[in-house]
MIGU-433674 format. One line per 4 residues: their letters; for each residue x, y, z of C-alpha. Coordinates in steps of 0.001 Angstrom, whole numbers, padded with zeros to 6 digits. Layout:
BEGIN
A) X:Y:Z; ...
//
This chain:
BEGIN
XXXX) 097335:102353:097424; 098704:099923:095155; 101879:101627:094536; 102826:101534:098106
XXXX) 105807:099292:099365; 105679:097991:102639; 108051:095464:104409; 106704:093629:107834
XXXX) 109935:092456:109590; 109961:089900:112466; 112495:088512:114539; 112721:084593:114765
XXXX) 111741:083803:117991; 113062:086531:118943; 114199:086268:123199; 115773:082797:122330
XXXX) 117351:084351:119346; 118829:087449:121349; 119591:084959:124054; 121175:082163:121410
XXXX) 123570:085828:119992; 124660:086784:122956; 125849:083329:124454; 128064:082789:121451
XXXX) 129196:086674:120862; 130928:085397:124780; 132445:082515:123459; 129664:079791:123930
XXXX) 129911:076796:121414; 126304:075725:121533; 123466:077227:120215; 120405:077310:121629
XXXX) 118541:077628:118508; 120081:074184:117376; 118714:072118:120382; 115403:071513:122634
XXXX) 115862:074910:124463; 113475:077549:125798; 113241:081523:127336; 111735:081444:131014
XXXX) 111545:080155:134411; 114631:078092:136107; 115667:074570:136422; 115350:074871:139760
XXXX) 111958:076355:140794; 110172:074719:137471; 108111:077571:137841; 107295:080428:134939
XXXX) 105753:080211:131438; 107545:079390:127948; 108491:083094:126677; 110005:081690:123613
XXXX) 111128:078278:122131; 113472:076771:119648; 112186:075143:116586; 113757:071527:117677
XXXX) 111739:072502:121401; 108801:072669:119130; 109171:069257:117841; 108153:068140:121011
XXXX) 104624:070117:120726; 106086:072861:123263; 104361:075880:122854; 104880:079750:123662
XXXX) 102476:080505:127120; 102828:077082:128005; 104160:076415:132113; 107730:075485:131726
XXXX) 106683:072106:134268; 104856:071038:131373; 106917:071599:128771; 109571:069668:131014
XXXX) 106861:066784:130983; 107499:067018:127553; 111294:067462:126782; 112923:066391:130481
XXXX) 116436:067494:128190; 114939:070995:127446; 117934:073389:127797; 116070:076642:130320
XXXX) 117361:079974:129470; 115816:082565:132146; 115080:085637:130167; 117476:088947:130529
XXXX) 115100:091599:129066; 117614:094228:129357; 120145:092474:126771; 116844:092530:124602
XXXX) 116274:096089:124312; 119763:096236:123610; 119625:094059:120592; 115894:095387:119680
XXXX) 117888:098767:119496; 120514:097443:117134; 118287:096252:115005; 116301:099373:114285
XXXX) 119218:101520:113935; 120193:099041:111598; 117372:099037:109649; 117724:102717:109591
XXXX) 120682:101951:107579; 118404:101221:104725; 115049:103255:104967; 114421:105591:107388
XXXX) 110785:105143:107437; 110023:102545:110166; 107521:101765:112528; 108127:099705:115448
XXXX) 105232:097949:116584; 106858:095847:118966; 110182:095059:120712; 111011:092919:117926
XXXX) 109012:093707:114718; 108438:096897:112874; 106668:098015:109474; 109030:099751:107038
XXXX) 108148:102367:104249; 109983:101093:101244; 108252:102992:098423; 111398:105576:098061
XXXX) 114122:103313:097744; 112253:100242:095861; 113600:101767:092548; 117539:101173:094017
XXXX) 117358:097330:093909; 116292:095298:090873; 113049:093908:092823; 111870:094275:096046
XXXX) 112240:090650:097124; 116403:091326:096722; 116242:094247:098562; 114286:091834:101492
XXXX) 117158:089692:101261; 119850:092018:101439; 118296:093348:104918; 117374:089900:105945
XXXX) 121422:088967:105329; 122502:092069:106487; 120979:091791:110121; 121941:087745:109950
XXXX) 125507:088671:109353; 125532:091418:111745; 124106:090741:114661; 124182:086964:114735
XXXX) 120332:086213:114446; 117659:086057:111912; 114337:087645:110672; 111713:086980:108338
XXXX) 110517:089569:105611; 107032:090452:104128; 106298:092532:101708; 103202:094001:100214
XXXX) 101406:096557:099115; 100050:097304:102781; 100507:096706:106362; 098211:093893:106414
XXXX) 099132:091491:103639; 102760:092396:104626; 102810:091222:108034; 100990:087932:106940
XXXX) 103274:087042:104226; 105844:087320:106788; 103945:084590:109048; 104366:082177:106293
XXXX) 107673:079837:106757; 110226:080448:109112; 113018:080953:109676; 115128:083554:107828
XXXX) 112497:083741:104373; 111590:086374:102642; 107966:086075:101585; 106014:088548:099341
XXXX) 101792:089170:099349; 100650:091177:096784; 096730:091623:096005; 097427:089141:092948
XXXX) 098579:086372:094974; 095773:086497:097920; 093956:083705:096418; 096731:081676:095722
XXXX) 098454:081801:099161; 096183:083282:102018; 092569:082057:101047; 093604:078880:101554
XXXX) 094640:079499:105500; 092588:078772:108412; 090563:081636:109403; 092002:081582:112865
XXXX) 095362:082553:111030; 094050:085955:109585; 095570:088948:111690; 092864:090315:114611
XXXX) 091155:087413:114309; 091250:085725:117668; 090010:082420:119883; 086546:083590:120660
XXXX) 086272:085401:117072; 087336:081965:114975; 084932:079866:117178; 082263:082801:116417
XXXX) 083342:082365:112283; 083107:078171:112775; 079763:078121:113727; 079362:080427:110531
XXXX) 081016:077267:108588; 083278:079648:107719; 086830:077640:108050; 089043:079319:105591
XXXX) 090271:082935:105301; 088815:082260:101271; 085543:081377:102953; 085375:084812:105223
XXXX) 086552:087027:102466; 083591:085571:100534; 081436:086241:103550; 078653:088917:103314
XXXX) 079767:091601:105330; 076164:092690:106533; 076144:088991:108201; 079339:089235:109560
XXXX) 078537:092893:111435; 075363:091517:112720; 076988:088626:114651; 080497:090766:115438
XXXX) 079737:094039:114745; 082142:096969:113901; 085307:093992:113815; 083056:091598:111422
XXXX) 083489:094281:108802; 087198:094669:109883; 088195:091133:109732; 086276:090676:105849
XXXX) 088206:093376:105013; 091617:092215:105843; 090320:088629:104075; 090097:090599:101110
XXXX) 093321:092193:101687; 091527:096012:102328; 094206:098152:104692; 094639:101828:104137
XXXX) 096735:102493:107335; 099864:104466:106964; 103478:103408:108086; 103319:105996:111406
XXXX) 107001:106965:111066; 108945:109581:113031; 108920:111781:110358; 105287:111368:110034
XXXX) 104530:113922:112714; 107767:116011:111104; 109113:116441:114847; 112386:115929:112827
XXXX) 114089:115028:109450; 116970:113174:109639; 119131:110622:107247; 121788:108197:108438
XXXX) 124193:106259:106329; 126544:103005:106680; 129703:103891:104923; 131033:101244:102233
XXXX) 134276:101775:103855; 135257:102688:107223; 136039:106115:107601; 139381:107027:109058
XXXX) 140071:110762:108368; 138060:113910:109043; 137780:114199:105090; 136581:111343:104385
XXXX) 133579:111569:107179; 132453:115348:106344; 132602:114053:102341; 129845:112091:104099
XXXX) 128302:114518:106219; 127886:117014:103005; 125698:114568:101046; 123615:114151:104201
XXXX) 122999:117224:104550; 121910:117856:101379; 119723:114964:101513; 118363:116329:104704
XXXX) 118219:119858:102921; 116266:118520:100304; 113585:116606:102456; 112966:119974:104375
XXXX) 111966:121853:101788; 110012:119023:100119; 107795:119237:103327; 107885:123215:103540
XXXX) 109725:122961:106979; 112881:124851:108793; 114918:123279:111035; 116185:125213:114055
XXXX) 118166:122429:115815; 120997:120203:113767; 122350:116481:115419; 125636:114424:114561
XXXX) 125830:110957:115179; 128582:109112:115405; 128854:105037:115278; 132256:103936:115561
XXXX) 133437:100381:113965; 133052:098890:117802; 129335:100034:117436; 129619:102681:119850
XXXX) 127305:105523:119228; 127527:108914:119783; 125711:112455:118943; 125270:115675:120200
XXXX) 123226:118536:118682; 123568:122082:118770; 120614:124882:118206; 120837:127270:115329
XXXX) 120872:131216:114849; 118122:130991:112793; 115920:128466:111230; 116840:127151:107984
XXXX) 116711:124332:105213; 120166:125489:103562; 121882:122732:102816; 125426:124663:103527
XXXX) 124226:125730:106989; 123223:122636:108229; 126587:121098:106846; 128226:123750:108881
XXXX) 127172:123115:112116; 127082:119480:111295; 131080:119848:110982; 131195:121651:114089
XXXX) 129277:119058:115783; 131783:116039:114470; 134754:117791:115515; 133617:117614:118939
XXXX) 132349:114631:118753; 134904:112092:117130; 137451:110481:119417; 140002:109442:116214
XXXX) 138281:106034:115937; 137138:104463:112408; 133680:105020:111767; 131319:103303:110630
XXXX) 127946:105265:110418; 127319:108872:110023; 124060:110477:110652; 122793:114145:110765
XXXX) 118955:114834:112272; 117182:118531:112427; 114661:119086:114911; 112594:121973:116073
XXXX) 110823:122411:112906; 108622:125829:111820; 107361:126217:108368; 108545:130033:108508
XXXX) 112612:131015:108295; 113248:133345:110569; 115418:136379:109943; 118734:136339:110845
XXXX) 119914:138890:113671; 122977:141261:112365; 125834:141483:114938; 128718:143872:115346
XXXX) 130938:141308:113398; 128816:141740:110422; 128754:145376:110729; 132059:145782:110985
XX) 132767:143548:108067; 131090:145869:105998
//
């Protein structure tokens, strides 16, 4: 689908990165990013593998997988950083709720890359590349490290154009530029395309991604089978997968917003809270659903999060309802701090409304 707009968004080297962050977020001075420095092992045992590397480690031809006793052979100054894979589920957490911020539609593939649905909000920035950048900054500025952006048409060309040059870029790979900037690659470069498979498409004399998207298929599936065909097809840039987003499997509909100012009253947050939930309202009955459970969340300016949900009488998309219970929910919830995000989710979805139950109250009111 050609109308499609999909980011790919990867995390520059990303456990040396998280590890770089944290060390001056304590009050560190030097970087690791800025000198010969890698993730894994210990000065001490020399034993491990390189988990991840700074780019002035790789000028020394150090390479992720590598054993850290070689890549001391290499660099005897390399800085060793043992890795703390707690802190980076931590920060992998930040940056998806961050992302959040701007699209909803994500799916994370991996600790430290995802694939976002952009087609629904590509018509709020003036091109798609400034709306790249204004993530890419956003995460740089916020939590201290750096990503690269690709964006396409599909999953495929998005996540390639985000191989090209690193760090913190923003590339773009539409079907128009192919040609131009991936035919050119080595084949070995083209995503699923492995070791064994490359040495398989040498022998072919095929040497370029140009050369296998040229390929005759039939050729390719007799010497590779099912993934010959797979392979020419992402050479030609063919990939129909979806984005696989929460909301794909409608277990909930949510929206979340970062506020342009802090909020520090209960006015100002439930002015927020309203247009959520009519956001929210509106997405329910665009997919035909009801929700019978409603969420607040609650980050604060310190980036503390909190939520708490609460289930409904009935099942409903009313936009008033939801807003409601959403209040209730915040007024539990919010300790008197400044806010900075405000987010209301619905779960327990039916596509029939169920009747609401009269009680004495009501009788009695009437």
């Amino acid at each position: 689908m050609s109308d499609r707009l999909i980011f790919h968004i990867d995390v520059n080297s990303a456990y040396l990165s998280w590890s770089a962050a944290e060390k001056l977020k304590q009050g560190k001075t030097l970087d690791l990013r800025e000198i010969p420095s890698i993730i894994g092992g210990d000065m001490a045992s020399r034993h491990g593998v390189v988990l991840a590397k700074s780019i002035p480690a790789k000028v020394f031809g150090i390479s992720t997988g590598e054993p850290v006793a070689h890549a001391l052979q290499k660099c005897p100054n390399l800085v060793l950083e043992p890795p703390d894979h707690k802190l980076y589920a931590q920060y992998s957490q930040r940056l998806m709720a961050l992302l959040m911020d701007f699209c909803p539609f994500i799916e994370q593939v991996s600790i430290d890359e995802c694939y976002m649905d952009f087609t629904e909000y590509g018509h709020r920035y003036s091109t798609p590349a400034a709306a790249a950048e204004q993530i890419k900054d956003t995460v740089k500025n916020t939590l201290g490290f750096t990503v690269n952006i690709g964006i396409s048409s599909n999953k495929l060309l998005a996540k390639m154009a985000s191989d090209f040059q690193k760090p913190d870029k923003v590339h773009t790979l539409f079907p128009g530029e192919i040609e131009a900037k991936m035919w050119p690659l080595p084949v070995r470069e083209l995503f699923m395309v492995g070791k064994a498979s490359a040495a398989t498409l040498e022998k072919l004399e095929i040497l370029t991604i140009g050369d296998l998207a040229h390929m005759n298929p039939r050729i390719l599936e007799s010497h590779m089978k099912k993934h010959g065909r797979l392979i020419w097809e992402f050479a030609n840039g063919i990939d129909h997968s979806p984005v696989q987003t929460k909301d794909s499997e409608l277990k909930g509909v949510g929206n979340r917003t970062t506020l342009a100012q802090n909020a520090e009253t209960s006015e100002d947050a439930k002015r927020a809270l309203y247009a959520l939930c009519r956001q929210v309202s509106s997405r329910l009955q665009k997919y035909g659903q009801y929700a019978g459970m409603v969420s607040t969340e609650i980050r604060y300016a310190s980036f503390t999060e909190v939520s708490h949900q609460r289930q409904l009488t009935a099942a409903t998309a009313d936009a008033q309802t939801l807003y409601h219970n959403a209040c209730l929910l915040f007024d539990e919830l919010w300790n008197g701090e400044p806010i900075r995000l405000l987010g209301v989710r619905t779960s327990k979805l039916t596509d029939t409304p169920q009747p609401v139950q009269m009680t004495v109250f009501d009788y009695t009111a009437n």
